[in-house]
Steps between C-alpha positions, in 0.01 A plus 500: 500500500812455750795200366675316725855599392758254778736333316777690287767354261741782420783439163708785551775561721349789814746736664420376905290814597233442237537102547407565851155679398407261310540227727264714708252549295447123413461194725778279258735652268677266276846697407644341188740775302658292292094443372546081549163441703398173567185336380342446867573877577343606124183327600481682858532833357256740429705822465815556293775801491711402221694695254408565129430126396198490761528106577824275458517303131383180493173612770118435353193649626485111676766566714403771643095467603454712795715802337289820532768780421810503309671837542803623325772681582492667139270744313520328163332152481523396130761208583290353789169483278670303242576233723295192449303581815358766474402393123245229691176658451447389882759739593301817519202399722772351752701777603629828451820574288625854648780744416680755655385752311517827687855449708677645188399858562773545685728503244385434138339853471774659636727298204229658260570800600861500542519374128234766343737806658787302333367470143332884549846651591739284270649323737510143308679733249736647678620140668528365162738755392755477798490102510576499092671813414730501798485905508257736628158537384537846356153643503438518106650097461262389771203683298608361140479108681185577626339577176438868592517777222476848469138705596346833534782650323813357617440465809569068596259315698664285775349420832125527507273554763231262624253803578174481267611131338270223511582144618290234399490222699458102364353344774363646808567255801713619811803625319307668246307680795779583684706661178164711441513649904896592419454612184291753592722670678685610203154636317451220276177410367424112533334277308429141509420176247395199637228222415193698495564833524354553802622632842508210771518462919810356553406208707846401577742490783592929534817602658387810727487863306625333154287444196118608401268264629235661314705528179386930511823586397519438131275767233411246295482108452506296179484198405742236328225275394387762306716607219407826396488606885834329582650712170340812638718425812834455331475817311467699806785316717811736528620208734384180468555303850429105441443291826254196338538152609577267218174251390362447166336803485822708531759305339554742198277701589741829382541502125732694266173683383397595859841623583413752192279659660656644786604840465831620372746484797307255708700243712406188610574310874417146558494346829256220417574190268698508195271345301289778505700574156813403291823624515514538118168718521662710791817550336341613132276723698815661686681563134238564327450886353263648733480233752587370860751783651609226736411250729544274849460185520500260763394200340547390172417244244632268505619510858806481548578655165765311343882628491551798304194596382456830385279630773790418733721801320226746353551866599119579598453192703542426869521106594433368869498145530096463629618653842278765574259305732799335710516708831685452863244350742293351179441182690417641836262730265320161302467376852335761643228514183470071545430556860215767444373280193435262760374678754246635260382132332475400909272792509284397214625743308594417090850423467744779354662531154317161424595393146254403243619216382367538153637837439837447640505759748 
């Protein structure tokens, strides 16, 4: 059935192009960056574009009672459904909570990426050798950091070639879709755990010639609910890409014991939450006999990770400081997916990226 969607409040500062579509595309817009909205305006509204905490503190599901959408400007909505509001059990049959899920194609796979050819040809390695040493990174010296000895003979093993790998992907939402499409370019076989083990429509908001909407990509699915099919998983994953959203289900979800099973060599990228496993657990795993060859990690636990830690220094880690999603145009980009959201709800059509509240995502 069609919404009435009229009156927007918007919490986050708008570069004047996008600001100008928006005021289009509503009858009252309500602009109020500095996310101090008045109580009479609250009441009036009934759609939001806000940043990650959805709705400002101190706002209950009474203040807001003709609110029909909340959209964010953010994929990750784990701090907005721990605020009191959405905890009212009234919450979810008054409006829709939506991300932005989907806008991040544009650069989070291409971080994946970027990061994978790193830890495949040594690069982490070799910068850790000419920020420490202060010399060159002779050849053998950048093999001995990495944990590379001799095979076949003598001969060393140093970079290493994607072709004929298998990445295993945690999670298999927009990014995860586009990293399969690009990783297929360099022949390697994909395959994906999430939930249920099953391949899904994406239902989401697409970027044009990105992703797999049909989720056709991958050779096989399994499932993290299911232990013995999630551990099948692991011990295949030559690269493990991580790119989960963090709710109770997968805080932790990564143990020491799971990190066993991957293969010798494997590395492991995570562009999702932190949480998704401990530091100490990543960094046992990394000097362990036999285990992680090295790893990239966006976000950490805890985030920020406190000065000097040892992940901060270790030779077969690269650090970014959860940057992988931020882009140039990202708000002009949010705006455009808000804008369609709305057109589509208008249209009777079921909002995009809504979150389930009771799942957290």
């Amino acid at each position: 059935m069609p919404v009435q969607l009229d009156n927007l409040v918007v919490t986050r500062p708008i570069p004047a192009k996008s600001l100008d579509q928006l005021r289009n595309a509503f009858k009252t817009l309500h602009y109020h960056p500095d996310a101090v909205v008045p109580r009479d305006t609250c009441k009036e509204a009934d759609v939001w574009f806000n940043p990650y905490f959805a709705l400002p503190d101190g706002i209950t599901l009474d203040d807001v009672p003709n609110t029909k959408l909340i959209q964010l400007d953010a994929a990750g909505a784990n701090y907005a459904v721990n605020q009191a509001v959405f905890r009212d059990p009234r919450a979810k049959d008054q409006f829709a909570l939506c991300t932005a899920s989907g806008i991040h194609v544009y650069t989070i796979p291409q971080h994946v990426i970027s990061q994978v050819i790193n830890l495949y040809t040594l690069h982490h390695v070799q910068y850790h050798l000419m920020r420490t040493k202060a010399v060159w990174a002779e050849r053998p010296a950048i093999l001995e950091a990495a944990g590379v000895g001799q095979v076949d003979g003598g001969s060393k093993l140093g970079s290493r070639s994607l072709y004929g790998k298998t990445a295993g992907l945690l999670g298999y939402g927009h990014i995860g879709r586009e990293v399969a499409r690009l990783l297929r370019a360099f022949n390697v076989e994909v395959i994906v755990a999430n939930s249920d083990g099953r391949a899904r429509i994406d239902q989401g908001y697409i970027v044009p010639g990105t992703g797999d909407k049909d989720g056709v990509l991958p050779s096989a699915y399994y499932s993290t609910n299911d232990q013995a099919s999630f551990k099948e998983f692991l011990t295949r994953c030559d690269v493990l890409i991580a790119s989960l959203p963090s709710t109770p289900k997968t805080r932790y979800l990564l143990t020491a014991d799971h990190l066993k099973l991957l293969p010798d060599g494997a590395v492991f990228v995570n562009v999702g939450r932190g949480d998704l496993v401990q530091s100490e657990v990543l960094l046992e795993a990394l000097d362990a006999p036999g285990g992680l060859s090295a790893m990239a990690l966006d976000v950490t636990d805890p985030e920020p990770l406190p000065a000097a830690h040892p992940l901060f220094t270790h030779p077969k880690v690269i650090l970014t400081p959860h940057i992988s999603g931020d882009m140039e145009g990202y708000v002009e980009r949010a705006c455009d997916l808000f804008i369609a959201n709305v057109e589509g709800v208008r249209a009777g059509k079921p909002p995009m990226n809504q979150v389930h509240l009771n799942r957290g995502y």
